[in-house]
N, C-alpha and C positions, 0 to 999 in steps of 0.2 A: 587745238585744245581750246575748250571755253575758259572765258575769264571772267573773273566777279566782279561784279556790279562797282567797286571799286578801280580797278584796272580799265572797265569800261571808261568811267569816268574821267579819270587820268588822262586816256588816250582821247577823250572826246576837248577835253580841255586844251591839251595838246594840238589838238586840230585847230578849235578857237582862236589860239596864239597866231597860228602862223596864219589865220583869214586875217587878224586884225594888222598881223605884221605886211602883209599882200597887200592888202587896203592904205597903211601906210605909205609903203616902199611905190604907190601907184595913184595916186588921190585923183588924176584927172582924167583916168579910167573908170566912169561908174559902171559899165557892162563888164567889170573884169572874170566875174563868176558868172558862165550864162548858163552853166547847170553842175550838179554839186554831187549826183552820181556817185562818181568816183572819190571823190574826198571821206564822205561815209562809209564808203564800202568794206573797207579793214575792219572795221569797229562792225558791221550789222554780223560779218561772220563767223565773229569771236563770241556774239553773244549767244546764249539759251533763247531757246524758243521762249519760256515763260517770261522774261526778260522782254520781249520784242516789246512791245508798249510802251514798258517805262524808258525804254531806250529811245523808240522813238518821239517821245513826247521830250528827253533832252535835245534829242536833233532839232526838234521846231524850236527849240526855244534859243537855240543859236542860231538856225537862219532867219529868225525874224529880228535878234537884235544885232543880226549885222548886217540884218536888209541885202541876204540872198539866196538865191531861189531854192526850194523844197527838193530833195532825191525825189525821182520818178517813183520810189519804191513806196515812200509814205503816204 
């Protein structure tokens, strides 16, 4: 079932936490994410196609303020 851009969000947020809480729980790991794939992947297939953009323009905006690396997909 698709979810609304709401729910998206939530669950993107949700991801957020638990990078920053990773990056915590590991500070002297900076390769900890060497590809991020997977971590998006629940959230791309929940979303509508018309959706894809604004979806993927929140993904870049999380892996750049946690400085790591882009889904192959975007």
């Amino acid at each position: 079932m698709l979810k609304s851009r709401q729910e998206l969000r939530s669950m993107l947020s949700r991801i957020e936490a638990g990078i920053v809480q990773l990056h915590s729980s590991n500070p002297s790991e900076p390769d900890f994410f060497r590809w991020t794939d997977g971590v998006f992947h629940g959230v791309r297939t929940q979303c509508a196609h018309e959706d894809d953009d604004w979806l993927f323009n929140l993904i870049d905006q999380i892996c750049t303020r946690q400085s790591v690396p882009y889904p192959a997909v975007l």
